[in-house]
C-alpha positions in Angstrom: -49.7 -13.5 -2.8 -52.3 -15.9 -3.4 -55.3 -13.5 -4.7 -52.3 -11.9 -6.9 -51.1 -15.0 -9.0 -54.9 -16.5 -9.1 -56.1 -12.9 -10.6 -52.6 -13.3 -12.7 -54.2 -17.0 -13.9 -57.7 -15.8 -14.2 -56.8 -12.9 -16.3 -54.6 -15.4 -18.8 -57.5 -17.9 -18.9 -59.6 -14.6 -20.2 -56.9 -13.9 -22.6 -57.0 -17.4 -23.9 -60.7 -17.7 -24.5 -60.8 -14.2 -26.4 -58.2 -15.0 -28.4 -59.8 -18.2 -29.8 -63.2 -16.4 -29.6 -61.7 -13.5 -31.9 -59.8 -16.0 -34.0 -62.6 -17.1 -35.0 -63.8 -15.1 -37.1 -60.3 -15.2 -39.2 -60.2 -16.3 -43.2 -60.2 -20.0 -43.3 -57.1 -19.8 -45.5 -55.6 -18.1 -41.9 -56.3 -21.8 -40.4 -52.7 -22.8 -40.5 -51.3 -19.5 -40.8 -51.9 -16.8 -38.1 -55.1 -18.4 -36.4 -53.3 -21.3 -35.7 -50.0 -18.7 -34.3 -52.1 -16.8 -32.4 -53.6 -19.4 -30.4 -50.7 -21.2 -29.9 -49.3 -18.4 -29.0 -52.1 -17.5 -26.2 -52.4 -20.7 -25.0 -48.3 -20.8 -24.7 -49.2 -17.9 -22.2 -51.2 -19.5 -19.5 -49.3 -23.4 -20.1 -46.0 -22.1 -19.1 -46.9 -20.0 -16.1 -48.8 -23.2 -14.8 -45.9 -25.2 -16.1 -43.5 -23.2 -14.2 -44.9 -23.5 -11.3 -45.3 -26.8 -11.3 -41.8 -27.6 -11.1 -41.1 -26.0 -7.7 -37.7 -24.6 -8.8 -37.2 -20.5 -8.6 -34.8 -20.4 -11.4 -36.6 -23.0 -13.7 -40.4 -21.0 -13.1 -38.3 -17.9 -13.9 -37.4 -19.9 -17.4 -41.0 -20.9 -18.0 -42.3 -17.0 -16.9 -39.8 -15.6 -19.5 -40.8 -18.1 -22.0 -45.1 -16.9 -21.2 -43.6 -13.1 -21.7 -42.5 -13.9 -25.0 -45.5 -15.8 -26.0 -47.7 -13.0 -24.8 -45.5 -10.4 -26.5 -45.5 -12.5 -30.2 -49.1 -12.8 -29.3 -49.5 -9.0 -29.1 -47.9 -8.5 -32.4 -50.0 -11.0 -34.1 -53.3 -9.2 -32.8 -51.5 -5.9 -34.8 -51.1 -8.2 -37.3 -54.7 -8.9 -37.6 -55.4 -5.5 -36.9 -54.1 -4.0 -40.0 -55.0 -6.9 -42.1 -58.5 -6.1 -40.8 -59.0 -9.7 -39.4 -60.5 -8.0 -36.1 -62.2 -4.8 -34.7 -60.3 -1.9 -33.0 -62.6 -2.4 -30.6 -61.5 -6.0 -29.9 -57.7 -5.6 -30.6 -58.2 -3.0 -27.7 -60.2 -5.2 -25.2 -57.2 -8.2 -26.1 -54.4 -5.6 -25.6 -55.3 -4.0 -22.7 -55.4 -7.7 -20.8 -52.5 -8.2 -22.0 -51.0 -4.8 -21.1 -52.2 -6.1 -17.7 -50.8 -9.9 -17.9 -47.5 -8.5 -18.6 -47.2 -5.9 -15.9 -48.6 -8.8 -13.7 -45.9 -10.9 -15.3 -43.1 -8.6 -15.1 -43.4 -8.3 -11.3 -43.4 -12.1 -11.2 -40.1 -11.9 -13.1 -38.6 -9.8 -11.1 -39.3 -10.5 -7.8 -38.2 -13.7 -8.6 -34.7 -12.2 -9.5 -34.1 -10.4 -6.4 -34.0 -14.1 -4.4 -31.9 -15.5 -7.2 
């Protein structure tokens, strides 16, 4: 279970540095607007995962791996956001959706496995 939540960690690290990396590249009048979002947003992914398990308590990690979900979903919708405003490549808002295609699964499992103890 190790190997599965480091990959899990690793995976949102990546997802975290692309994210800034693409942001980049954004309008500078998108500093405070969706640049600022979207990172938050990625960042928000990784923090509470770590966050949750920190606290050594099954039903407050569940709380902090729900909360990473829903960063990494409002994350996802800001990268179609960027998408259609032409902020980023296809190319890229592929690469950043498939990780998170696979953080979410990844995720998910977490979630739920956690809910059969509970």
């Amino acid at each position: 279970m190790i190997d599965f939540h480091q990959n899990l960690k690793n995976k949102m690290d990546k997802y975290a540095h692309l994210i800034y990396n693409l942001t980049r590249n954004f309008p500078r009048e998108e500093l405070f607007g969706v640049t600022s979002q979207l990172r938050r947003a990625a960042l928000s992914v990784i923090l509470n995962y770590v966050e949750g398990f920190a606290r050594q308590r099954e039903k407050t990690l569940l709380n902090f791996l729900e909360t990473s979900y829903a960063s990494l979903k409002e994350s996802k919708y800001l990268l179609h956001f960027a998408l259609i405003e032409k902020y980023i490549s296809e190319k890229d808002y592929n690469e950043a959706i498939e990780l998170g295609e696979d953080i979410g699964a990844m995720l998910w499992k977490t979630m739920a496995g956690i809910r059969c103890k509970l």
